[in-house]
Kinemage of the C-alpha trace (Angstrom):
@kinemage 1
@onewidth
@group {chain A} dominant
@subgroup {mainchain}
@vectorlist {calphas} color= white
{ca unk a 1} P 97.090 82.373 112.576
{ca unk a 2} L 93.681 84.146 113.022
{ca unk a 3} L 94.642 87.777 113.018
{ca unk a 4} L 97.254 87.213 110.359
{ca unk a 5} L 94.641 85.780 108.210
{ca unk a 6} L 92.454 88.939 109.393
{ca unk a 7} L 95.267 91.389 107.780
{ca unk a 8} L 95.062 89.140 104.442
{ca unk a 9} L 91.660 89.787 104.681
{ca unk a 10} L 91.438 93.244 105.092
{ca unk a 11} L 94.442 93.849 102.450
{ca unk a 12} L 91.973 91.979 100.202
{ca unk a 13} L 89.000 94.445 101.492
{ca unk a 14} L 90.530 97.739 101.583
{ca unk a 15} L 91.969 96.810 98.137
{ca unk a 16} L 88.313 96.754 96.617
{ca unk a 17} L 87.064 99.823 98.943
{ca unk a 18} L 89.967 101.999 97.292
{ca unk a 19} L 88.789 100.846 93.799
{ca unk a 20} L 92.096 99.001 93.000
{ca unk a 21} L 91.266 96.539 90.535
{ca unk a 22} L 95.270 94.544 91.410
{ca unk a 23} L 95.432 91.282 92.210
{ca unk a 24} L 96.421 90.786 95.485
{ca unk a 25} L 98.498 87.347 97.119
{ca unk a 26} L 99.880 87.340 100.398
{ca unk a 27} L 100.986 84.532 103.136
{ca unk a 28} L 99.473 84.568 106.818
{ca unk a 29} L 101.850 82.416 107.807
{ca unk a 30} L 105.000 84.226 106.449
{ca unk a 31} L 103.389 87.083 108.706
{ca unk a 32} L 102.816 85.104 111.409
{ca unk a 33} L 106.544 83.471 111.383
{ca unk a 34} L 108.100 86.981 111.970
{ca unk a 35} L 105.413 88.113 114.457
{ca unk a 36} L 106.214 85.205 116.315
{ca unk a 37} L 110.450 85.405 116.137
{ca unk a 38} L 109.309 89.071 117.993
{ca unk a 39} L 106.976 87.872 120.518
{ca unk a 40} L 109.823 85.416 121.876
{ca unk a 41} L 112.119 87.996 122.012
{ca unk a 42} L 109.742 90.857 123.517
{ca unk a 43} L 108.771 91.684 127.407
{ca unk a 44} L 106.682 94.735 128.677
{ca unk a 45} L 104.247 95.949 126.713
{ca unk a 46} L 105.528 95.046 123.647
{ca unk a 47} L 104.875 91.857 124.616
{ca unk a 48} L 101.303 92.324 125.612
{ca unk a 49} L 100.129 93.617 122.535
{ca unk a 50} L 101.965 91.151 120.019
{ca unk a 51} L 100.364 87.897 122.349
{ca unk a 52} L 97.102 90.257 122.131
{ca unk a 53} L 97.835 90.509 117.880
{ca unk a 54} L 98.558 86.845 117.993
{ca unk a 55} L 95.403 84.982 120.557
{ca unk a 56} L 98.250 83.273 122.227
{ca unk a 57} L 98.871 84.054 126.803
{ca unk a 58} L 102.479 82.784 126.808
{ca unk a 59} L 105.968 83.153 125.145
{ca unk a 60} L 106.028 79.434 125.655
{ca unk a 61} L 102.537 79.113 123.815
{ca unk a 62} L 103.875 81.387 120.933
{ca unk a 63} L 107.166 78.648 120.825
{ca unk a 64} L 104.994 75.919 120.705
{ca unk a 65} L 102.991 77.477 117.872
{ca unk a 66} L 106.662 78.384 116.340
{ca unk a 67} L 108.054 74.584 116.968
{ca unk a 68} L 104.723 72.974 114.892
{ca unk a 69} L 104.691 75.394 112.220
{ca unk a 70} L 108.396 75.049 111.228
{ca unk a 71} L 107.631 70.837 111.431
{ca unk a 72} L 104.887 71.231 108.849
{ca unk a 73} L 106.944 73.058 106.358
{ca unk a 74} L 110.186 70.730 106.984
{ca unk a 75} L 108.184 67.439 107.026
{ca unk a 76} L 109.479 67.080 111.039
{ca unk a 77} L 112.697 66.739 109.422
{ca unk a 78} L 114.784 69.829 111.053
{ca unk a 79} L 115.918 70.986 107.746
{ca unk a 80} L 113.894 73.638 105.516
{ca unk a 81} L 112.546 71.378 102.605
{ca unk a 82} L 109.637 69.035 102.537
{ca unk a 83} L 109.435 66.967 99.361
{ca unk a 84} L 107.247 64.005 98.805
{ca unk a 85} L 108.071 62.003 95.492
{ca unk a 86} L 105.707 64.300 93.069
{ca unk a 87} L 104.079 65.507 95.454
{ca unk a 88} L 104.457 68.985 97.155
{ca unk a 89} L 107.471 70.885 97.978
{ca unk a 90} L 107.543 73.332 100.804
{ca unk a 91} L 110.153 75.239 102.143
{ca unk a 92} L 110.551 77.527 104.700
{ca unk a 93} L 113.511 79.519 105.933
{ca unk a 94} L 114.306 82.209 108.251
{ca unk a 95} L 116.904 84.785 108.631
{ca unk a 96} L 118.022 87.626 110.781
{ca unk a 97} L 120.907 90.598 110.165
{ca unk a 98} L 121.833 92.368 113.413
{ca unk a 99} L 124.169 95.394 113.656
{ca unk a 100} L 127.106 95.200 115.568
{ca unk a 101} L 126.298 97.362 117.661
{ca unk a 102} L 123.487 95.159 118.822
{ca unk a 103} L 124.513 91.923 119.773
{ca unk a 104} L 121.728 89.360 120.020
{ca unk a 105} L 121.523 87.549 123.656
{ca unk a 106} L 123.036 83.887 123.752
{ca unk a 107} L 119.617 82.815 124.783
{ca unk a 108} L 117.735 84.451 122.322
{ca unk a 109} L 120.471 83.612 119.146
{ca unk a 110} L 120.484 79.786 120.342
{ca unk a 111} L 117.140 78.270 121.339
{ca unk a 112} L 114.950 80.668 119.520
{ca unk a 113} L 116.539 81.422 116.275
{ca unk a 114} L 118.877 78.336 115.780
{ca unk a 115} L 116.463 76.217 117.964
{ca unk a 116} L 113.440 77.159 116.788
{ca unk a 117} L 113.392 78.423 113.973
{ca unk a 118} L 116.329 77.109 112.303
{ca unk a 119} L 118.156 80.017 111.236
{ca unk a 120} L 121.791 81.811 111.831
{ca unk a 121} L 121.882 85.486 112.816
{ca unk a 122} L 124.129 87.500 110.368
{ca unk a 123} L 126.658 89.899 112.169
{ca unk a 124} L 126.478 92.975 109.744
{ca unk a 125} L 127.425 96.595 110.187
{ca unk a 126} L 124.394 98.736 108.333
{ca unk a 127} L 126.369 102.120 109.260
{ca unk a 128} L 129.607 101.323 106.799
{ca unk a 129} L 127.809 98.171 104.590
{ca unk a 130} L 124.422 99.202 104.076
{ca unk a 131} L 124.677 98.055 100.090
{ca unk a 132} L 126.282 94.540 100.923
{ca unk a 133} L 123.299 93.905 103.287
{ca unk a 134} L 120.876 95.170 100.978
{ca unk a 135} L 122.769 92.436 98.641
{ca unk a 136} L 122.839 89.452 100.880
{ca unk a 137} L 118.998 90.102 101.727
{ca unk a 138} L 118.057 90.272 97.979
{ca unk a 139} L 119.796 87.141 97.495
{ca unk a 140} L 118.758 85.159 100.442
{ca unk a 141} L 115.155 86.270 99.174
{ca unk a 142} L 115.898 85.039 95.672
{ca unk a 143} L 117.030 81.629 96.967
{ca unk a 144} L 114.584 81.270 99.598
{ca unk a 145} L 111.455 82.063 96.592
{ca unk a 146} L 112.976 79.440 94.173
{ca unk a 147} L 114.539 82.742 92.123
{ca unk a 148} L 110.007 83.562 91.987
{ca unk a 149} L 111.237 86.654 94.016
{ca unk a 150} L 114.455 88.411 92.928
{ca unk a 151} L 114.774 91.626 93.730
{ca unk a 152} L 112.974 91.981 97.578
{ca unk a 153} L 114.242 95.343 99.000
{ca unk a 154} L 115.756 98.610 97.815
{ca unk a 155} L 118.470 100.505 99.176
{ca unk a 156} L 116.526 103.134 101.130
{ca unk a 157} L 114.797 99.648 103.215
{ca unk a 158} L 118.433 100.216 104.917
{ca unk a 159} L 120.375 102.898 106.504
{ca unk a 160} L 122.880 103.205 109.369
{ca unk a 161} L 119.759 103.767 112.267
{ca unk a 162} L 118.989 99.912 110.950
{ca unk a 163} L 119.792 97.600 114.189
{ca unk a 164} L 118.103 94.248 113.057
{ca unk a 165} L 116.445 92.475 110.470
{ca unk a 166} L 114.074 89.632 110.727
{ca unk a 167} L 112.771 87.486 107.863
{ca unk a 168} L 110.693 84.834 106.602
{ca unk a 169} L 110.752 82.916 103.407
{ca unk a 170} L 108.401 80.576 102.351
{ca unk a 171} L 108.029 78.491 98.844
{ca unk a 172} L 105.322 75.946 97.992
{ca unk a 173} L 105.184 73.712 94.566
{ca unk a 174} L 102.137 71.331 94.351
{ca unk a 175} L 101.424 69.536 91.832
{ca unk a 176} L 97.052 68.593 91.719
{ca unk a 177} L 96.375 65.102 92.559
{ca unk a 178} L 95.777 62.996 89.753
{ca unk a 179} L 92.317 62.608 90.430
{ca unk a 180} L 91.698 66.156 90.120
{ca unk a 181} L 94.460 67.645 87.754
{ca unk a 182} L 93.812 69.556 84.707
{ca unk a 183} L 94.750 67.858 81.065
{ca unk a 184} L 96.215 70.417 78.570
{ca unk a 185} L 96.607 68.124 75.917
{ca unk a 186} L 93.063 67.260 75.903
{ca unk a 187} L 92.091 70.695 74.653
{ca unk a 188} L 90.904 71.659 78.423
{ca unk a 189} L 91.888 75.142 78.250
{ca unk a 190} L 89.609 77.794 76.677
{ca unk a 191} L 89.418 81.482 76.394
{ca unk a 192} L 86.271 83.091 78.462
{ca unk a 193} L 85.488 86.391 79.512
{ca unk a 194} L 86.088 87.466 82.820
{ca unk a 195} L 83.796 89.564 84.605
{ca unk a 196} L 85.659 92.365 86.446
{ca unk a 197} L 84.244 94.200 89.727
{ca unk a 198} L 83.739 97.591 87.603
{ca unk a 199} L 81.332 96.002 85.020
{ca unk a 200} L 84.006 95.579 82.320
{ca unk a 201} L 85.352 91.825 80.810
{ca unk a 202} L 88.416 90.817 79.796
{ca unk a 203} L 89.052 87.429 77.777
{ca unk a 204} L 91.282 85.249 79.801
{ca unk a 205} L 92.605 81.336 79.617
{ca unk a 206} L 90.322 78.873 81.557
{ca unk a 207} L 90.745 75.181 82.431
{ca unk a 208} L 88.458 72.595 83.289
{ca unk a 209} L 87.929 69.218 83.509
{ca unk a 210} L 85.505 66.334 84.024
{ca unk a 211} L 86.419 65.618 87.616
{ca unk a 212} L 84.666 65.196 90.646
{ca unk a 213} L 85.509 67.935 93.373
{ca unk a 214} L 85.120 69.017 97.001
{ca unk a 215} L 82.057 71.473 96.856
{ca unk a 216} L 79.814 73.224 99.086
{ca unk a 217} L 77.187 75.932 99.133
{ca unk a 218} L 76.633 79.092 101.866
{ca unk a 219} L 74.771 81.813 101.983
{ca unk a 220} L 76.344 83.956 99.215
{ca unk a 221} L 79.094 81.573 98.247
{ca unk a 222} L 80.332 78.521 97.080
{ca unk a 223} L 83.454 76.787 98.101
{ca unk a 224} L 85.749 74.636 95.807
{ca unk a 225} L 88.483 72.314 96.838
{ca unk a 226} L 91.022 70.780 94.499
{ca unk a 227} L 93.602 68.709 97.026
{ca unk a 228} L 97.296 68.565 95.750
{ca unk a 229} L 99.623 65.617 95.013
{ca unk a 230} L 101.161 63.618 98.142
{ca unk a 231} L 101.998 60.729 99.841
{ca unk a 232} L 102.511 61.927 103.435
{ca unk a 233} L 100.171 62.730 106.524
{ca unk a 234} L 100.747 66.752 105.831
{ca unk a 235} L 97.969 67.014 102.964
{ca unk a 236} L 97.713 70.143 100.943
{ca unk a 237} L 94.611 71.798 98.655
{ca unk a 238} L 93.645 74.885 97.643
{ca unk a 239} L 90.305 76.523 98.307
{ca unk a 240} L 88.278 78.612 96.106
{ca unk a 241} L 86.007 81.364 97.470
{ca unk a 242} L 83.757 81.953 94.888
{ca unk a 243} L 80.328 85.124 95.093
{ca unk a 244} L 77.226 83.889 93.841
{ca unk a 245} L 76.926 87.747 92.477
{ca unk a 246} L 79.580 89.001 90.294
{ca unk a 247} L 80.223 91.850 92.090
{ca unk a 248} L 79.634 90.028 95.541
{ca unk a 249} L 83.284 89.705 96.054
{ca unk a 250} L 83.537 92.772 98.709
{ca unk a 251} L 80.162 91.715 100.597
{ca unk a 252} L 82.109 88.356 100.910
{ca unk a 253} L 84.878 90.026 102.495
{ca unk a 254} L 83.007 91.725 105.019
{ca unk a 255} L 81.133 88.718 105.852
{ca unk a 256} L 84.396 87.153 106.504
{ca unk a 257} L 85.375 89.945 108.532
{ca unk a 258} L 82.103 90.185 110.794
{ca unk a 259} L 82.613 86.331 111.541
{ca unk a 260} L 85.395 83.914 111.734
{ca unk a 261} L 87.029 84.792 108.467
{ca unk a 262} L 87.953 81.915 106.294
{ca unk a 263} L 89.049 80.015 108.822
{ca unk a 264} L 85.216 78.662 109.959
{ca unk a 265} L 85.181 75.099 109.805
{ca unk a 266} L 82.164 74.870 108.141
{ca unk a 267} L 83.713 75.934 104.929
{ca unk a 268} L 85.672 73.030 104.820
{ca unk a 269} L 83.236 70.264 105.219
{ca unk a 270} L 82.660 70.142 101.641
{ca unk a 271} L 81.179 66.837 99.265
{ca unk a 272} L 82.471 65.375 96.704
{ca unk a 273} L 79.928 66.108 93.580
{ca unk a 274} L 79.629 66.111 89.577
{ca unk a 275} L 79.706 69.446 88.446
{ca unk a 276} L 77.728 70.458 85.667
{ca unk a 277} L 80.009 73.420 84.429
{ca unk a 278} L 83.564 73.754 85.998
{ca unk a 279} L 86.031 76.626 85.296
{ca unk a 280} L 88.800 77.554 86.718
{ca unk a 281} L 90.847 80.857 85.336
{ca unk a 282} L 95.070 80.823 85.099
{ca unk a 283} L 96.721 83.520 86.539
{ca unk a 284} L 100.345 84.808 87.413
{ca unk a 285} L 100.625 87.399 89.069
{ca unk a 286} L 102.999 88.861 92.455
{ca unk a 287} L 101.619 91.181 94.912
{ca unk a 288} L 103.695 93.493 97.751
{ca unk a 289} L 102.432 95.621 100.517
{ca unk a 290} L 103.504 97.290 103.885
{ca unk a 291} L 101.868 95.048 106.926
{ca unk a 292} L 101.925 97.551 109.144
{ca unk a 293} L 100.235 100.353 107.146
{ca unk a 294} L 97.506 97.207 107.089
{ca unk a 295} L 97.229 96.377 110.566
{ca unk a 296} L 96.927 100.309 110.955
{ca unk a 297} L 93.642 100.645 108.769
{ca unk a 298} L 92.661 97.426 111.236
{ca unk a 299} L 93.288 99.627 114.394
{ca unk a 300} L 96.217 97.655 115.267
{ca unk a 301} L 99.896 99.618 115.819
{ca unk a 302} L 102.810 97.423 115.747
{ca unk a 303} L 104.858 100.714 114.005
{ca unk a 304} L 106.620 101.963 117.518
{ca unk a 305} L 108.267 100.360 120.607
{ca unk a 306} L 108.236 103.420 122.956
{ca unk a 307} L 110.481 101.060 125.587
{ca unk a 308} L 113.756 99.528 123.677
{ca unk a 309} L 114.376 97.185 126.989
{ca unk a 310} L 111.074 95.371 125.591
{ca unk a 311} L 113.603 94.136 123.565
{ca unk a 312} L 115.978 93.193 125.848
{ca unk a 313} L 115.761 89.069 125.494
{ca unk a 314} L 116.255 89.573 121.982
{ca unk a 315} L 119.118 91.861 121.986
{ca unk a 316} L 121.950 93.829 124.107
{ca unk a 317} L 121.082 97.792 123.789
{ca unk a 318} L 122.877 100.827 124.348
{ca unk a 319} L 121.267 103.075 126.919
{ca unk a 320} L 121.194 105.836 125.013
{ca unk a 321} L 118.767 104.344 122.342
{ca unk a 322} L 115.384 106.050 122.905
{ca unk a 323} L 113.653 103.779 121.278
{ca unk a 324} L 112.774 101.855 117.765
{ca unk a 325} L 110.604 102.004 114.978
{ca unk a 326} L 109.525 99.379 112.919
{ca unk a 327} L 109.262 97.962 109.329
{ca unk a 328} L 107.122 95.070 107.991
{ca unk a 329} L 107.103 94.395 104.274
{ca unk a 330} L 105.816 91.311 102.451
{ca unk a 331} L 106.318 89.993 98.600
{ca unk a 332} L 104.258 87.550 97.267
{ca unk a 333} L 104.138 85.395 93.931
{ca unk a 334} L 101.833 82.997 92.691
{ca unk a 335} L 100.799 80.903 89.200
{ca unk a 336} L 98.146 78.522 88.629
{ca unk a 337} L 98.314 76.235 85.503
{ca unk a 338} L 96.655 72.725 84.327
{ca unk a 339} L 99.657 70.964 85.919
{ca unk a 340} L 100.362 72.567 89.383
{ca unk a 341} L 100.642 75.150 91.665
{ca unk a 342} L 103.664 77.549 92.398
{ca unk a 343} L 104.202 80.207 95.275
{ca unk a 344} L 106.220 82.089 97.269
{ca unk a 345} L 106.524 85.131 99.953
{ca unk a 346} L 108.915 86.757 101.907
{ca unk a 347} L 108.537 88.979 104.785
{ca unk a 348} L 110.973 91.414 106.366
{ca unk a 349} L 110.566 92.822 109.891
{ca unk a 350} L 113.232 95.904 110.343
{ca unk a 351} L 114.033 97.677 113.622
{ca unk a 352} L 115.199 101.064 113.155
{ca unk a 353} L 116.916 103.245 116.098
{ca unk a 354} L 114.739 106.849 117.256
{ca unk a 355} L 116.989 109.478 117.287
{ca unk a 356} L 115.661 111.478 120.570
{ca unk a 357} L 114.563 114.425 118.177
{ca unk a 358} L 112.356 112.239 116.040
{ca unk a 359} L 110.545 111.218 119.138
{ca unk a 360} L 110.164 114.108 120.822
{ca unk a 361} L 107.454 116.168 118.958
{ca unk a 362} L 104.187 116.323 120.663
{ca unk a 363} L 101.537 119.211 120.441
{ca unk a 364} L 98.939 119.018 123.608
{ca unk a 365} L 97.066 121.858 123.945
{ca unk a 366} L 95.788 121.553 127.504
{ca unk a 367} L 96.781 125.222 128.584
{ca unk a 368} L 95.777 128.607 127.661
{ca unk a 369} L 97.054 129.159 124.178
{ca unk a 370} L 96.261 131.836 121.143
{ca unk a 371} L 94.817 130.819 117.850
{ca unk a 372} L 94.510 132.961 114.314
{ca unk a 373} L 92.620 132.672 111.040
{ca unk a 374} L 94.473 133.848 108.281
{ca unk a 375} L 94.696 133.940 104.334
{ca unk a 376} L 98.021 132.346 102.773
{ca unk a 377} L 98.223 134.210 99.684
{ca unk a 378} L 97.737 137.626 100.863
{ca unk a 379} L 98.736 137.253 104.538
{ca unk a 380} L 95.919 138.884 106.101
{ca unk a 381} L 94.852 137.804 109.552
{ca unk a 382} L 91.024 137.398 109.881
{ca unk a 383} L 91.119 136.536 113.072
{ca unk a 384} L 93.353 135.793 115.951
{ca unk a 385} L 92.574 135.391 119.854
{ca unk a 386} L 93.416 133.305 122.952
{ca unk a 387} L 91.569 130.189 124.517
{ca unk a 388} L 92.119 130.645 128.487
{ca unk a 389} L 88.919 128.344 129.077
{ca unk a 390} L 87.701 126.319 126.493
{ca unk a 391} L 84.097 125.649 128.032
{ca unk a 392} L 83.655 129.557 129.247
{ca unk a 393} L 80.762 131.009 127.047
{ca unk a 394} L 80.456 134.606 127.698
């Protein structure tokens, strides 16, 4: 869960490095659910470097991981919805689309998907019904987000090289504990300005109340924690990260990034205090990015599997596949109001077949080769020569 908290991270980072004043949500765990239906199904070196992403040694260590995850978000039920009186919902369901002309191995179809994760693959043909699929998808996304999410993928996500399709849906409703919930009828709510990261304001809802909360403060930061409705062992809160500066928001991140993220226990050891002012912002908002282009900018490539048979306990392949390319796109949707607490993602993992000519260029100039200088728009050549020894001098 540590790297895939590490790519929310730096999506929140780079975000604020590029000057993009969009909100951003996202869902580690969504991430980490699809990482983790590849790792089981991986050998080689694809393998390696997905156990390497994911701090785990073993495929076994990776189900185990798999097997407690899917518990939390079913209540240890074996079903995909957790619901506890008024307290939270939480659902969580997977999915995978495989072309025909991939079927999945027994092993991997029964006691990983089915067993595991609790899922059916989907038999499809993406060659001849490449807009059905991109149908089913959309509406397995809309009823796996509570309808939050309706419209996931476009047609170009999908095209006859498609081979599989692995997914994650997650939704979470939590309404705040009644020690700690918000009161709209008791004039709570109040419009405040909002102080944005490029010195601007905006005027924005807030709500508050005369509570006691969960606080704590670091070096930079304070920590809020407002614990949601429930009646089970699984308890749920949400955490607020909040600068001391108002532009402190990026040297926050990189603190986070230069340490254990926000997953230090410190953070959570919080008291329970008066607080003399307390405000707390609404917001809707949804969010999508590539997580690939992410782990990228993190120095992490997940985008190529140079040896399909690294995929062999997940699937039967022709030999004449080369090899695959990859896809990983998230959606993400959140609101915050007096009375509760709504969100959802879904993530998509796609594997795409290399034709041999897409994998084939390569440019490695390690032998004696000619160079030129030249201007476009008139076509004169300024110079031109040839490099037999790149270290010779005279």
């Amino acid at each position: 869960m540590e790297f895939c908290t590490r790519i929310a991270n730096h999506l929140m980072l780079k975000s604020i490095q590029d000057g993009v004043s969009k909100n951003v949500v996202s869902s580690p765990l969504s991430i980490n659910a699809v990482l983790n239906m590849l790792a089981t199904g991986s050998t080689g070196h694809t393998l390696e470097r997905i156990l390497g992403f994911l701090g785990s040694k073993t495929v076994e260590e990776i189900n185990s991981k798999s097997r407690k995850m899917v518990e939390v978000a079913t209540g240890g039920g074996g079903g995909s919805t957790k619901k506890t009186g008024n307290g939270p919902i939480l659902t969580m369901v997977n999915g995978a689309w495989v072309d025909k002309r991939f079927p999945l191995v027994a092993k991997y179809k029964e006691e990983v998907l089915k067993g595991i994760f609790k899922c059916e693959a989907n038999n499809v043909d993406f060659r001849a019904e490449a807009d059905e699929a991109v149908d089913e998808i959309n509406s397995w996304a809309n009823t796996a987000s509570k309808g939050l999410i309706k419209k996931f993928i476009e047609r170009e996500f999908l095209f006859e090289k498609t081979a599989l399709i692995l997914a994650n849906g997650l939704y979470f409703k939590g309404i705040w504990d009644s020690d700690y919930k918000f009161n709209a009828r008791r004039r709570t709510q109040k419009y405040r300005d909002f102080y944005l990261l490029n010195g601007g304001t905006v005027l924005v809802p807030f709500m508050t109340s005369s509570k006691d909360y969960y606080h704590g403060s670091f070096d930079g930061f304070k920590v809020l924690k407002i614990p949601y409705k429930s009646h089970q062992p699984n308890k749920f809160s949400m955490y607020f990260f909040l600068p001391d500066k108002r532009d402190g928001l990026q040297n926050l991140l990189e603190k986070f990034n230069s340490n254990s993220g926000f997953l230090n226990e410190e953070y959570f050891k919080l008291a329970k205090v008066p607080l003399v002012e307390f405000w707390i912002p609404k917001f809707k908002f949804s969010f999508d990015f590539d997580v690939l282009k992410v782990m990228r900018d993190m120095g992490e490539s997940l985008s190529f599997i140079e040896n399909p048979r690294d995929l062999s306990e997940m699937m039967h392949i022709p030999s004449d596949v080369p090899s695959f390319f990859l896809k990983m796109f998230q959606k993400a949707y959140i609101e915050l109001d007096e009375k509760e607490t709504e969100a959802a993602a879904v993530t998509v993992m796609a594997f795409y077949i290399t034709e041999c000519d897409e994998s084939s260029y390569s440019f490695v100039a390690d032998h004696p080769f000619l160079f030129m200088i030249r201007e476009e728009g008139s076509g004169l050549v300024f110079f031109t020569g040839a490099v037999m020894n790149p270290i010779q001098e005279g």
